[in-house]
C-alpha positions in Angstrom: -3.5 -20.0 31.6 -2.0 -17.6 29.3 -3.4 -14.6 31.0 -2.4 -15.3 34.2 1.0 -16.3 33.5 1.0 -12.7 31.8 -0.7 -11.3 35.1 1.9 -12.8 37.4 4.9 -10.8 35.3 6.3 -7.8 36.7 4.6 -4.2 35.5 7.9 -3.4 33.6 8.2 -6.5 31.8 4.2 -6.6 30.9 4.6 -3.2 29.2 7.7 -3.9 27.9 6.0 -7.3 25.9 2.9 -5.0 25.3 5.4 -2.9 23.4 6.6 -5.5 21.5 3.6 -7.0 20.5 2.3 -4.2 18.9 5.4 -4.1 16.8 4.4 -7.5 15.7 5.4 -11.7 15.9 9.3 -10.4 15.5 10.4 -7.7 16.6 14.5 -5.9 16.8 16.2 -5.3 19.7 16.9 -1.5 18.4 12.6 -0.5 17.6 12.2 -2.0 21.0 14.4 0.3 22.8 13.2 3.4 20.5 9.5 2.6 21.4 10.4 2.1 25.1 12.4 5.4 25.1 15.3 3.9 26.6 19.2 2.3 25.3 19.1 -1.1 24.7 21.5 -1.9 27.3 18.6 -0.9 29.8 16.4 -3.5 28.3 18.6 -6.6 29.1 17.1 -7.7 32.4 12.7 -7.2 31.4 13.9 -9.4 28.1 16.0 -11.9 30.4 12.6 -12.3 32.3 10.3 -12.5 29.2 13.0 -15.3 27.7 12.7 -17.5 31.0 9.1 -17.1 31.4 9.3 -18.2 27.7 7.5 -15.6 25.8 10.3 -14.3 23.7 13.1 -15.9 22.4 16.1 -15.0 20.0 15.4 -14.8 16.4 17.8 -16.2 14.0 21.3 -17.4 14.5 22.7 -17.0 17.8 25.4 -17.6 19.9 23.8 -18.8 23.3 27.4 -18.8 24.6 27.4 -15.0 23.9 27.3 -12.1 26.7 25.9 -9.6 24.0 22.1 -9.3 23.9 20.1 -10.6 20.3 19.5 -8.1 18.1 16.2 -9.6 17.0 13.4 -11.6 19.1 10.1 -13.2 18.6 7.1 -14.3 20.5 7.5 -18.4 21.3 4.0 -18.9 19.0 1.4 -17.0 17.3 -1.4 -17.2 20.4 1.8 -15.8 23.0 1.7 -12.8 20.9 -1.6 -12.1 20.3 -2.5 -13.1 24.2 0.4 -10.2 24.9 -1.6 -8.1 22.0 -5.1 -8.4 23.7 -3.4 -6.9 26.8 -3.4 -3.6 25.3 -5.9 -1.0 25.7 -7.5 -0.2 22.3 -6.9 3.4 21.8 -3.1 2.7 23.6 -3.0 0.1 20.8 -3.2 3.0 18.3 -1.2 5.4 19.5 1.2 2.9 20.1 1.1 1.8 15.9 1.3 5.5 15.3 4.4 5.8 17.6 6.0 2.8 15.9 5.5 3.7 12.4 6.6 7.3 12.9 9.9 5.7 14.6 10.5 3.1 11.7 10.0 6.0 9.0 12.9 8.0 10.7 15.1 5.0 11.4 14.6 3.2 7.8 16.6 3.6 4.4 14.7 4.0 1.7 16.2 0.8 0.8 15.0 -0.9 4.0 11.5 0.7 3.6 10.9 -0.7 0.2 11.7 -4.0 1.9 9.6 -3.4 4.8 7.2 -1.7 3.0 4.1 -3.7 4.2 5.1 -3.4 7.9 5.5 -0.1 7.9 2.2 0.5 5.8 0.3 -1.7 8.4 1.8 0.4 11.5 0.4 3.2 10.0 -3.1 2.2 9.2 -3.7 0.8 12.7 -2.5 4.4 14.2 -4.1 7.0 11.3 -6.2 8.1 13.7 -3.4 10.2 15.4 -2.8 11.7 12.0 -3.5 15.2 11.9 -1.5 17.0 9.3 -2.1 17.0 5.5 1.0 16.0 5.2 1.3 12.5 7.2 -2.1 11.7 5.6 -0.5 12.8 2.2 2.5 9.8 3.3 -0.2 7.6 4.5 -1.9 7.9 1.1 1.4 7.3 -1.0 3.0 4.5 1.0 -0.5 2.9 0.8 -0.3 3.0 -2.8 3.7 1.7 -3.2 2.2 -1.5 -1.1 -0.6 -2.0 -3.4 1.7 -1.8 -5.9 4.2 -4.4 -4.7 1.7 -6.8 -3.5 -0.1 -6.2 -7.0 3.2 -7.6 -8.5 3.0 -10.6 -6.1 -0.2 -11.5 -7.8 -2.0 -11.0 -4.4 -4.8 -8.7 -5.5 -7.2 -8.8 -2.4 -4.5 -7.5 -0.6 -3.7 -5.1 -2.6 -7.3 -3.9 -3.3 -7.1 -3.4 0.8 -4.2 -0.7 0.2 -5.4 0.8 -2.6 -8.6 1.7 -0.8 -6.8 2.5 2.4 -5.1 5.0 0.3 -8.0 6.7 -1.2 -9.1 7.2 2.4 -5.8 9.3 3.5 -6.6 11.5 0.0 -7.9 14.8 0.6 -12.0 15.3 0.4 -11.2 17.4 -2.8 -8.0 15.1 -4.0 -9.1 15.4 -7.8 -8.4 19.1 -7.0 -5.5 19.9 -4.3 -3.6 16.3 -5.3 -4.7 15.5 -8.5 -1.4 13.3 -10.0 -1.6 11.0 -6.8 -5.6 10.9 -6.5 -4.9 10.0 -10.5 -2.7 7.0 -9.6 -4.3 5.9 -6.5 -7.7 5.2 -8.7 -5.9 3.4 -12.0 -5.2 1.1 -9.1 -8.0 1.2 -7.6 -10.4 0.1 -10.8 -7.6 -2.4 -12.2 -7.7 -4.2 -8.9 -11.5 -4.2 -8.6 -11.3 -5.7 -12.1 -9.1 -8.4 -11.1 -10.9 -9.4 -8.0 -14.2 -9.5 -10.0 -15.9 -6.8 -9.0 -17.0 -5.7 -12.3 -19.4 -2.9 -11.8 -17.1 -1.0 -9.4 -14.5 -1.7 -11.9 -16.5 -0.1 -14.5 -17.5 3.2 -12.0 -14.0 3.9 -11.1 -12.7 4.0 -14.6 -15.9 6.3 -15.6 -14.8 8.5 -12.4 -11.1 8.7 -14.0 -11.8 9.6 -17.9 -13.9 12.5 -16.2 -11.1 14.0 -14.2 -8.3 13.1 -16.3 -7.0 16.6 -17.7 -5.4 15.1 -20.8 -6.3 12.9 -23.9 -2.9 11.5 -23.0 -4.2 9.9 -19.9 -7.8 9.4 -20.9 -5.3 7.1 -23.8 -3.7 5.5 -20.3 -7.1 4.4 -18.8 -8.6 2.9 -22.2 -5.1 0.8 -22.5 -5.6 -0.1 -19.3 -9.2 -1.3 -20.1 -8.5 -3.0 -23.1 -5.7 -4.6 -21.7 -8.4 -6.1 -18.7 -11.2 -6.6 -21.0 -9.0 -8.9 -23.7 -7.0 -11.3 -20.6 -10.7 -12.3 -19.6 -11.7 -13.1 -23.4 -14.0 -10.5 -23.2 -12.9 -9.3 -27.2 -15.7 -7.4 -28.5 -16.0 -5.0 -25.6 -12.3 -4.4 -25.9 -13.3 -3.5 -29.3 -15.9 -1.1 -27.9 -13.7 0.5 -25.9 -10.8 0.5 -28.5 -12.8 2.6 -30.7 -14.1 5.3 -27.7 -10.4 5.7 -26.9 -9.7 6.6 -30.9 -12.0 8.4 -31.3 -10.9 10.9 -28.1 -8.2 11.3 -30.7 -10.3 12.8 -33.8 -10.1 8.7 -35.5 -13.5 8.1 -36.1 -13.4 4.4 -36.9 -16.5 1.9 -36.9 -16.7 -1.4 -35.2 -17.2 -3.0 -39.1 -15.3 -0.6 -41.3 -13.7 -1.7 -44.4 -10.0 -1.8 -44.7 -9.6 1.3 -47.0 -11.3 3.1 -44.6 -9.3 1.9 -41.8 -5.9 3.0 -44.1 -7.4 6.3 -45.3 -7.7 7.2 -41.3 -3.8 5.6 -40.1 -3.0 7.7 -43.1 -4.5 10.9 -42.0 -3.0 10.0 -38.3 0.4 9.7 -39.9 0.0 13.1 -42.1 -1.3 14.5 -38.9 2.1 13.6 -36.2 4.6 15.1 -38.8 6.7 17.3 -37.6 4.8 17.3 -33.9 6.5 16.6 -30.6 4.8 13.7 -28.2 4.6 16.5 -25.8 2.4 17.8 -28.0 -0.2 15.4 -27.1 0.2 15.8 -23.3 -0.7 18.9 -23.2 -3.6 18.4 -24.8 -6.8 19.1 -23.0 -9.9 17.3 -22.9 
């Protein structure tokens, strides 16, 4: 019944809701009009339509007794817009993501992207297939990354494992290489997040892959905290140990797993002797 109510809507307003489905459940007045290259004032009749027909309605507080048009709508209920949704051709679908994200990037503060971070993220990924230049699939990769990192903080890791390796996808085929600080960053991510979604053995793969191309001892020292950090929260002390004593001995501090405490003084002693009078920039310009 959905479909043919959809059917029976004028052409104008069927693209218009197309439009605004692929924007998502809620959707502004303003992105509407930029997608539909037209003013907002030219829009007021198509969503007049879509509001009686009762696919749309205003989003938020509103004054019904008002002349002025809402400045934010949404679909009635979940299966309107995704009945609207499956209207759209598959490969219009996509360029019409692309056309959206590319549109909310120029129109967004970097305040208001933060915030929207995850919508804009998800525009792009459904329309990287329009992405041609280095550069867009550079932005692809990093805004990939700042929405695993926020929904990392939100504790909601399978997400964020999904960004992560959405990011690693935008990188370059030779990232290690031609963007080596982000392919550096996108990874740590990457083999924390396997970690904490229990996929161990990748986990262990994508930190081996890291201490290879890490051009420091500094940052090798990054990815062993990281480890250790990981290995102790699941009680899993004695390879934390392990790996303790790799990541010391990167540093010239060859301690045992059972060495005696004068032996473990004589060496901080040594390590003290050794820092005087050096800079820690010192150490992050040391190479493997």
């Amino acid at each position: 019944m959905m479909i043919n109510k959809i059917r029976r809507l004028p052409k104008p307003v069927q693209r218009l809701l197309m439009q605004a489905s692929c924007i998502g459940h809620t959707f502004s007045l303003e992105l509407l009009a930029l997608t539909a290259s037209c003013h907002p004032d030219d829009l007021e009749t198509q969503l007049a339509v879509a509001m009686d027909e009762g696919f749309i309605v205003p989003h938020g507080s509103s004054d019904s007794a008002s002349d002025e048009m809402p400045a934010v709508f949404k679909f009635l209920h979940d299966r309107v817009h995704q009945a609207v949704y499956s209207f759209v051709e598959k490969e219009q679908k996509k360029q019409l993501h692309y056309e959206i994200s590319t549109l909310m990037l120029k129109t967004l503060s970097a305040e208001e992207l933060d915030e929207h971070i995850f919508d804009v993220t998800n525009q792009l990924n459904l329309g990287k297939e329009f992405m041609t230049a280095a550069q867009e699939k550079e932005r692809l990769a990093e805004l990939n990354l700042r929405a695993c990192r926020k929904a990392k903080a939100n504790t909601a890791y399978e997400t964020a494992l999904k960004y992560v390796s959405n990011s690693i996808q935008a990188l370059q085929q030779d990232s290690w290489n031609g963007q080596y600080e982000l392919s550096f960053a996108v990874y740590l991510e990457l083999a924390e997040l396997e970690y904490l979604c229990g996929h161990f053995e990748e986990a262990k793969r994508s930190f081996q892959l890291i201490l290879q191309q890490a051009k420091t001892k500094l940052e090798k020292a990054e990815v062993y905290n990281l480890m250790i950090v990981l290995y102790t929260n699941l009680g899993l002390h004695e390879q934390a140990m392990q790996i303790g004593l790799e990541g010391l001995r990167l540093f010239g501090v060859p301690l045992h797993a059972k060495a005696r405490k004068s032996a473990l003084l004589m060496e901080l002693v040594k390590s003290k002797v050794q820092m005087i009078g050096r800079h820690p920039d010192e150490l992050a310009s040391c190479r493997r």
